[in-house]
Jmol script that loads the backbone (N, CA, C; Angstrom):
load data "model"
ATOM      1  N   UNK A   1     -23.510   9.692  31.405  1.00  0.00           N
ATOM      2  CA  UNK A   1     -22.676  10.305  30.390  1.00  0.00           C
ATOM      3  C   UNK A   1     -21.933   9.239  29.579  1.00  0.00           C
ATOM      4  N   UNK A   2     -21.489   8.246  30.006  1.00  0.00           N
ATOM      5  CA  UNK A   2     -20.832   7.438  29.566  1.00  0.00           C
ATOM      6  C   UNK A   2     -21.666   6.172  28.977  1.00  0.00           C
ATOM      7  N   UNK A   3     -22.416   6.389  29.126  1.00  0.00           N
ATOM      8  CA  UNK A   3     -23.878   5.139  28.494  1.00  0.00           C
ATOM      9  C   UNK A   3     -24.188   6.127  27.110  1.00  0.00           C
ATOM     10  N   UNK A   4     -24.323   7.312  27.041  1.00  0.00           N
ATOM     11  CA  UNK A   4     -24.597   8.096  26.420  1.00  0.00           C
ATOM     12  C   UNK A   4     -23.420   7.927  24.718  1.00  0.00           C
ATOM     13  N   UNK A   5     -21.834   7.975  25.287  1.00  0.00           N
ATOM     14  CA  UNK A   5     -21.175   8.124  25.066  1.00  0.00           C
ATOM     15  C   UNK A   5     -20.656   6.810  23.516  1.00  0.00           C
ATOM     16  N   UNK A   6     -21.272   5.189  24.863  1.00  0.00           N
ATOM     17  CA  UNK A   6     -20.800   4.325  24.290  1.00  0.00           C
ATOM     18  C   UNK A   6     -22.054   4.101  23.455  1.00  0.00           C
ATOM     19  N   UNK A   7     -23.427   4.504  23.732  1.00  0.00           N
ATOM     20  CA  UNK A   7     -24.486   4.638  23.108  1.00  0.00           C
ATOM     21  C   UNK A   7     -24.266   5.210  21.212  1.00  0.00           C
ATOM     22  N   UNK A   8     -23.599   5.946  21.265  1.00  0.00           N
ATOM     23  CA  UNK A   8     -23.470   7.030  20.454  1.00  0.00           C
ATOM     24  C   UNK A   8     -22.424   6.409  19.326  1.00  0.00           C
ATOM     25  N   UNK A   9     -21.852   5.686  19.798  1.00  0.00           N
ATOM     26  CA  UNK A   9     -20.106   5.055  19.440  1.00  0.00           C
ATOM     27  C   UNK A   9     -20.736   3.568  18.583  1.00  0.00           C
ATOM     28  N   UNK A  10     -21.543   3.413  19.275  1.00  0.00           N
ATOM     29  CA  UNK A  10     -21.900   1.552  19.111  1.00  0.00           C
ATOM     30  C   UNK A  10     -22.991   1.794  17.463  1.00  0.00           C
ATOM     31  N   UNK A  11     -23.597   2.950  17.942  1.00  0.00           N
ATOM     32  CA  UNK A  11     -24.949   3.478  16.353  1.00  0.00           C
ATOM     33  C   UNK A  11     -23.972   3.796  15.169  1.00  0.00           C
ATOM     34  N   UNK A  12     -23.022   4.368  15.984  1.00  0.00           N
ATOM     35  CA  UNK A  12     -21.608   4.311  14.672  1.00  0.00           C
ATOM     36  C   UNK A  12     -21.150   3.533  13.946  1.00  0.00           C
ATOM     37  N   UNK A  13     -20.628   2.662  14.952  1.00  0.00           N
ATOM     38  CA  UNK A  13     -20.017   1.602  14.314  1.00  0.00           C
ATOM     39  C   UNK A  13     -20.826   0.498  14.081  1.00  0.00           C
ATOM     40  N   UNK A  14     -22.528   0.109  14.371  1.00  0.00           N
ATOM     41  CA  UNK A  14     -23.047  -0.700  13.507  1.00  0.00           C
ATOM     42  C   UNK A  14     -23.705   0.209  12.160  1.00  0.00           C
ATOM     43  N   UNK A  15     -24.178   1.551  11.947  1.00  0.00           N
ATOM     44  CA  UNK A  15     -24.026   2.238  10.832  1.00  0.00           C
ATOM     45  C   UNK A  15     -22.799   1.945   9.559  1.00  0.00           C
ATOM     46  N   UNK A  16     -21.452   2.217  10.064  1.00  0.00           N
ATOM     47  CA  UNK A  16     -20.491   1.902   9.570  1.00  0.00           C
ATOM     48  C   UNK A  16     -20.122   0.709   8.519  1.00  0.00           C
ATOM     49  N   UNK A  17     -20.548  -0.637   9.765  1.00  0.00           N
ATOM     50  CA  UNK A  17     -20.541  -1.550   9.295  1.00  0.00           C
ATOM     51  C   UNK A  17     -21.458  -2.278   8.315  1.00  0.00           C
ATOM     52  N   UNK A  18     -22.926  -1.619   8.248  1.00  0.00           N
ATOM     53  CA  UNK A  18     -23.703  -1.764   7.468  1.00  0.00           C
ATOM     54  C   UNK A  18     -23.757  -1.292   6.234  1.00  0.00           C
ATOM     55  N   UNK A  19     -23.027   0.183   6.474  1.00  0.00           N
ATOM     56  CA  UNK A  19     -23.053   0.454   5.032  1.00  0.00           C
ATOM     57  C   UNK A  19     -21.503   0.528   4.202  1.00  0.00           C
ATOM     58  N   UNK A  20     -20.921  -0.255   4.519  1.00  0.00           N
ATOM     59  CA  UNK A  20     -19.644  -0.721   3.873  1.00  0.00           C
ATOM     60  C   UNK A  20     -19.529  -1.827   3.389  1.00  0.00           C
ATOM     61  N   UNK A  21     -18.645  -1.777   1.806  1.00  0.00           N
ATOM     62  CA  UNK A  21     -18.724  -3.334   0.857  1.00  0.00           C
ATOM     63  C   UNK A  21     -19.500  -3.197  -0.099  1.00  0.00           C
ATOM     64  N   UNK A  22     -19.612  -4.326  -0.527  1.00  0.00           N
ATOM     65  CA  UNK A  22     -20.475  -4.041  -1.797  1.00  0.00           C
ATOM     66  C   UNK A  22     -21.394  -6.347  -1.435  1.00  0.00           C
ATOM     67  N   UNK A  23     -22.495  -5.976  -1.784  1.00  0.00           N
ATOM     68  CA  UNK A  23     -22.883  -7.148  -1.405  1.00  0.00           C
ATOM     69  C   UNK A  23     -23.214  -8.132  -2.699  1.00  0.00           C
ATOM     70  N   UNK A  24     -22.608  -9.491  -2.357  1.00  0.00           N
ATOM     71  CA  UNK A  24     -22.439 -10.596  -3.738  1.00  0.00           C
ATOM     72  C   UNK A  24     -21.738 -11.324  -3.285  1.00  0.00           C
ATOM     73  N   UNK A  25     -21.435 -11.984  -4.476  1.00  0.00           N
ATOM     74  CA  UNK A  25     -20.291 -12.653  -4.611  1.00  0.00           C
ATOM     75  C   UNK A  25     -18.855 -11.880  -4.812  1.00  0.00           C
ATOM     76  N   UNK A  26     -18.124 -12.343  -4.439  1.00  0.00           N
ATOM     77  CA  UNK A  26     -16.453 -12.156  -4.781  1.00  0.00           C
ATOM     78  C   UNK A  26     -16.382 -12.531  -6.315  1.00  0.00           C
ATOM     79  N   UNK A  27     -15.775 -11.681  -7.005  1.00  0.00           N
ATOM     80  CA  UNK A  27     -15.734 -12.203  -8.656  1.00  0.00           C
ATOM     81  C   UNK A  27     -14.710 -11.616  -8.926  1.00  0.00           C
ATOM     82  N   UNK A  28     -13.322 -13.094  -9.495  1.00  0.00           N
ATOM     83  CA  UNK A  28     -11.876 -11.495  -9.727  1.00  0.00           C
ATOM     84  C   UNK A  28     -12.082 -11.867 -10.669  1.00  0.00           C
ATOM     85  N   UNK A  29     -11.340 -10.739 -11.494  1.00  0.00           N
ATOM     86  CA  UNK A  29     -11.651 -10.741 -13.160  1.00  0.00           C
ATOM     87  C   UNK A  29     -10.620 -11.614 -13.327  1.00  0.00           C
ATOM     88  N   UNK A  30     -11.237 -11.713 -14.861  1.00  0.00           N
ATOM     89  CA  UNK A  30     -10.485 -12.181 -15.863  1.00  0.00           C
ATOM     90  C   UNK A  30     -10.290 -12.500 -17.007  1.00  0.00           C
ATOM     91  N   UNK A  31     -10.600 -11.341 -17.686  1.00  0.00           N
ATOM     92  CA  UNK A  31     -10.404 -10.430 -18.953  1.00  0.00           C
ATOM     93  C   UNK A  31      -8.912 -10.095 -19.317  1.00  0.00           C
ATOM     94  N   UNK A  32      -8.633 -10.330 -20.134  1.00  0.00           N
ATOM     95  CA  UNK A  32      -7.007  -9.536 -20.155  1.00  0.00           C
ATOM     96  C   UNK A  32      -6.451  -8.408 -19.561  1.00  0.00           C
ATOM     97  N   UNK A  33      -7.415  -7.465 -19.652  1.00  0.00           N
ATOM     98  CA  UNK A  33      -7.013  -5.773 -19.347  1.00  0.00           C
ATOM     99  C   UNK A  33      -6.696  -6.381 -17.869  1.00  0.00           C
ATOM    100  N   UNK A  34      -7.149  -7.389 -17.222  1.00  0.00           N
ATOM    101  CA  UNK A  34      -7.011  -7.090 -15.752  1.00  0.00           C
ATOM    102  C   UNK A  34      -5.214  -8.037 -15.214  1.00  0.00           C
ATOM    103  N   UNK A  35      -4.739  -8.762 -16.195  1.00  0.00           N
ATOM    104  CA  UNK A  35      -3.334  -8.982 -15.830  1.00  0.00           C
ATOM    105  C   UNK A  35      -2.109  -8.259 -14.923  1.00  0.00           C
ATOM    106  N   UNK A  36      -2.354  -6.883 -15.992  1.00  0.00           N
ATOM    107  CA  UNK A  36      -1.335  -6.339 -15.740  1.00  0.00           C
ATOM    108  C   UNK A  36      -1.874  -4.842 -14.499  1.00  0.00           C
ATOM    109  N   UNK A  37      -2.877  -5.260 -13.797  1.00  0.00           N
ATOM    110  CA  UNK A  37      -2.881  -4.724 -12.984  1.00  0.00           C
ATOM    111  C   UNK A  37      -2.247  -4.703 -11.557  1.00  0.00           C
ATOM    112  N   UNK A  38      -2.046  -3.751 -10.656  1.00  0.00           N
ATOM    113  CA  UNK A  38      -1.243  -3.977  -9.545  1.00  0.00           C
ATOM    114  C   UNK A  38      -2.010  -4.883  -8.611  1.00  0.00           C
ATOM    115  N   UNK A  39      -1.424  -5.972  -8.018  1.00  0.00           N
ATOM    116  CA  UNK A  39      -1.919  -6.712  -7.302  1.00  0.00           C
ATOM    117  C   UNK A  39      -1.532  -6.121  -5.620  1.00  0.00           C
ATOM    118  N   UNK A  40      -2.599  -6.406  -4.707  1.00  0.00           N
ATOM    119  CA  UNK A  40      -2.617  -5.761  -3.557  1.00  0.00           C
ATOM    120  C   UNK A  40      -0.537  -6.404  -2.855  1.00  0.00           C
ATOM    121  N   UNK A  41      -0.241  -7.225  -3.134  1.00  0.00           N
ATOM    122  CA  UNK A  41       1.242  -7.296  -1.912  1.00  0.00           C
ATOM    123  C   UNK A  41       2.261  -6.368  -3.188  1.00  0.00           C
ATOM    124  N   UNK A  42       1.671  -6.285  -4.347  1.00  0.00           N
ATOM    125  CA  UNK A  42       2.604  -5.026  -5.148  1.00  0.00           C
ATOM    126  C   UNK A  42       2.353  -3.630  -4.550  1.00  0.00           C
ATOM    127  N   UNK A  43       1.266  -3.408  -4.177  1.00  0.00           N
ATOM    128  CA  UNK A  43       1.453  -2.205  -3.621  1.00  0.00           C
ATOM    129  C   UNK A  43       1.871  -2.046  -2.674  1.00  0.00           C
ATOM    130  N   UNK A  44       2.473  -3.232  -1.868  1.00  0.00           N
ATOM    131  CA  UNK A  44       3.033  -3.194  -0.501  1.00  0.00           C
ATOM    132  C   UNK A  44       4.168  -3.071  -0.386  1.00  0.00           C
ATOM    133  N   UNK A  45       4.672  -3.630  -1.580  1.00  0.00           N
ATOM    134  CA  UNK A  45       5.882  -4.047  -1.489  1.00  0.00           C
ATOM    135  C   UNK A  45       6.124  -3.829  -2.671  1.00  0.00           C
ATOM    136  N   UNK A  46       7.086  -2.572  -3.556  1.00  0.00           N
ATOM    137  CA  UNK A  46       6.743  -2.635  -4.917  1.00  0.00           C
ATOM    138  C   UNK A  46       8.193  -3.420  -5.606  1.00  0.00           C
ATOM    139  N   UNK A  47       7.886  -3.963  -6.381  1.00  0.00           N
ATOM    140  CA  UNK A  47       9.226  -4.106  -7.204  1.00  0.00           C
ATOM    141  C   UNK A  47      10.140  -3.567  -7.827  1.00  0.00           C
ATOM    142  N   UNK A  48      11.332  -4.258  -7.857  1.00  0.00           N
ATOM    143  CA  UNK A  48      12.489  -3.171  -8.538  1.00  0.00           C
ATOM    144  C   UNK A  48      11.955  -3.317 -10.210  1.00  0.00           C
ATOM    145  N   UNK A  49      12.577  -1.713 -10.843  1.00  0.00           N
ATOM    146  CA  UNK A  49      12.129  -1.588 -12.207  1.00  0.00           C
ATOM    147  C   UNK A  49      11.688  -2.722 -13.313  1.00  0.00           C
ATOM    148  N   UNK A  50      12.806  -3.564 -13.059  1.00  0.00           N
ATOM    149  CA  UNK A  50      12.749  -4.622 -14.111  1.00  0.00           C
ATOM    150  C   UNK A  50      11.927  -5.741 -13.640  1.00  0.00           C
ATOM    151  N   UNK A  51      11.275  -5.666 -13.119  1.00  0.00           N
ATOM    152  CA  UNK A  51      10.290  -6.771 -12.763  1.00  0.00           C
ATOM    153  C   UNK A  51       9.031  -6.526 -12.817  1.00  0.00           C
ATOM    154  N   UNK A  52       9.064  -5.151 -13.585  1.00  0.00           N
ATOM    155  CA  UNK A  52       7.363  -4.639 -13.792  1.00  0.00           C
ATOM    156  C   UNK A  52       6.643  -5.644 -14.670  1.00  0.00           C
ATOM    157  N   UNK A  53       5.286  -5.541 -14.579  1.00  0.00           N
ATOM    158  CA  UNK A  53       4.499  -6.675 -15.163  1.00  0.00           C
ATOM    159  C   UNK A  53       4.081  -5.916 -16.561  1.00  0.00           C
ATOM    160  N   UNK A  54       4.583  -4.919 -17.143  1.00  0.00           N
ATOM    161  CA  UNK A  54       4.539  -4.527 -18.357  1.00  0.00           C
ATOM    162  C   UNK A  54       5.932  -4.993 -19.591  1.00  0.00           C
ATOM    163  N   UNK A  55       6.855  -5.142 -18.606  1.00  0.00           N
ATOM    164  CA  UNK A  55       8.025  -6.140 -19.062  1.00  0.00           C
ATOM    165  C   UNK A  55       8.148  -7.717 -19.491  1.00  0.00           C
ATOM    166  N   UNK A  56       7.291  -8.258 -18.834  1.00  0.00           N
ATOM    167  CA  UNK A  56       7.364  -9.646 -18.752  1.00  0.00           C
ATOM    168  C   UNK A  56       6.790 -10.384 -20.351  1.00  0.00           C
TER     169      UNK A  56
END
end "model"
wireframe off; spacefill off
backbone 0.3
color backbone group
């Protein structure tokens, strides 16, 4: 039951892992439009009003 179990778990999670991402290169933009986008520790941590990147 438990061979069965971890059997079942393991087709998962190499399924999972196979079909997640996108495959290439890493490419960050850098076009203008992409400045004033939210950068991932802004969404973590957002800033007070006046420090928006539409202000600056």
């Amino acid at each position: 039951m438990k061979s069965a179990i971890l059997g079942s778990l393991l087709a998962l999670a190499i399924t999972m892992v196979m079909g997640c991402g996108m495959k290439g290169e890493l490419v960050l933009p850098t076009e203008p439009e992409s400045r004033d986008r939210a950068k991932f520790p802004d969404v973590l941590i957002p800033s007070s009003p006046s420090d928006s990147p539409a202000k600056r």
